[in-house]
Residue, then its C-alpha position, 0 to 999 in steps of 0.5 A: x500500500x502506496x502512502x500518501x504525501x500530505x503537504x503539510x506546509x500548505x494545510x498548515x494555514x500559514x500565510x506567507x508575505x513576501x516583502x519583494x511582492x511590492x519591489x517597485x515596477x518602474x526603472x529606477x534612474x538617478x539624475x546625478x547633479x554633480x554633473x552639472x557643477x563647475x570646476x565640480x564645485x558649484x551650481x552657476x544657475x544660468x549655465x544649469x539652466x540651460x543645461x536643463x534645456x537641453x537634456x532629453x526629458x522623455x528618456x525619463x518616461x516611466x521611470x522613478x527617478x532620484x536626484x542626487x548628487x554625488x559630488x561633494x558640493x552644496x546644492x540650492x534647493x531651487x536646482x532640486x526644485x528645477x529638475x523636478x519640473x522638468x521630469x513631471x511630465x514623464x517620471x512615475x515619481x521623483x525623490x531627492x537621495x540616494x536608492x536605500x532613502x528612496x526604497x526607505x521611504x517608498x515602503x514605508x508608503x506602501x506598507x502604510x497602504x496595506x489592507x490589514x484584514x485578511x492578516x486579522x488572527x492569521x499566522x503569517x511568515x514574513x518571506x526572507x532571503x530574496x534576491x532585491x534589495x528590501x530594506x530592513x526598515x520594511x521588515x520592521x515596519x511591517x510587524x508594526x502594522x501587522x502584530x495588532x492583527x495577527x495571531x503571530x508572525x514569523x520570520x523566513x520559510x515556512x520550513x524553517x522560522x524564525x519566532x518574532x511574535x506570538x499573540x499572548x492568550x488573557x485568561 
C-alpha cells in the first residue's frame, strides 16, 4: 500500500508575505547633479539652466527617478526644485537621495497602504532571503502594522522560522 504525501506546509494555514511582492515596477534612474557643477564645485544657475534645456526629458518616461548628487558640493534647493519640473511630465515619481532613502521611504508608503484584514488572527511568515534589495526598515515596519492583527508572525520559510511574535492568550 502506496502512502500518501500530505503537504503539510500548505494545510498548515500559514500565510506567507513576501516583502519583494511590492519591489517597485518602474526603472529606477538617478539624475546625478554633480554633473552639472563647475570646476565640480558649484551650481552657476544660468549655465544649469540651460543645461536643463537641453537634456532629453522623455528618456525619463516611466521611470522613478532620484536626484542626487554625488559630488561633494552644496546644492540650492531651487536646482532640486528645477529638475523636478522638468521630469513631471514623464517620471512615475521623483525623490531627492540616494536608492536605500528612496526604497526607505517608498515602503514605508506602501506598507502604510496595506489592507490589514485578511492578516486579522492569521499566522503569517514574513518571506526572507530574496534576491532585491528590501530594506530592513520594511521588515520592521511591517510587524508594526501587522502584530495588532495577527495571531503571530514569523520570520523566513515556512520550513524553517524564525519566532518574532506570538499573540499572548488573557485568561
Amino acid at each position: 500500500m502506496e502512502e500518501k504525501l500530505v503537504n503539510r506546509v500548505a494545510e498548515s494555514g500559514l500565510i506567507t508575505i513576501n516583502l519583494e511582492n511590492y519591489f517597485p515596477e518602474s526603472t529606477i534612474a538617478v539624475f546625478d547633479l554633480k554633473d552639472y557643477l563647475f570646476h565640480g564645485l558649484i551650481l552657476k544657475e544660468k549655465d544649469f539652466r540651460d543645461a536643463l534645456k537641453q537634456i532629453e526629458w522623455r528618456d525619463y518616461a516611466g521611470k522613478m527617478v532620484l536626484i542626487i548628487c554625488s559630488g561633494d558640493a552644496i546644492i540650492p534647493m531651487w536646482a532640486y526644485m528645477l529638475v523636478s519640473q522638468y521630469l513631471a511630465p514623464y517620471a512615475t515619481d521623483v525623490f531627492t537621495g540616494d536608492e536605500d532613502s528612496f526604497l526607505r521611504h517608498y515602503y514605508h508608503q506602501i506598507l502604510s497602504t496595506l489592507d490589514l484584514k485578511p492578516y486579522e488572527g492569521q499566522r503569517i511568515i514574513i518571506k526572507g532571503c530574496g534576491s532585491k534589495p528590501v530594506p530592513s526598515e520594511a521588515y520592521a515596519r511591517i510587524t508594526q502594522l501587522l502584530q495588532p492583527v495577527a495571531q503571530s508572525i514569523m520570520f523566513g520559510e515556512p520550513c524553517s522560522t524564525v519566532p518574532v511574535f506570538k499573540k499572548s492568550k488573557i485568561m
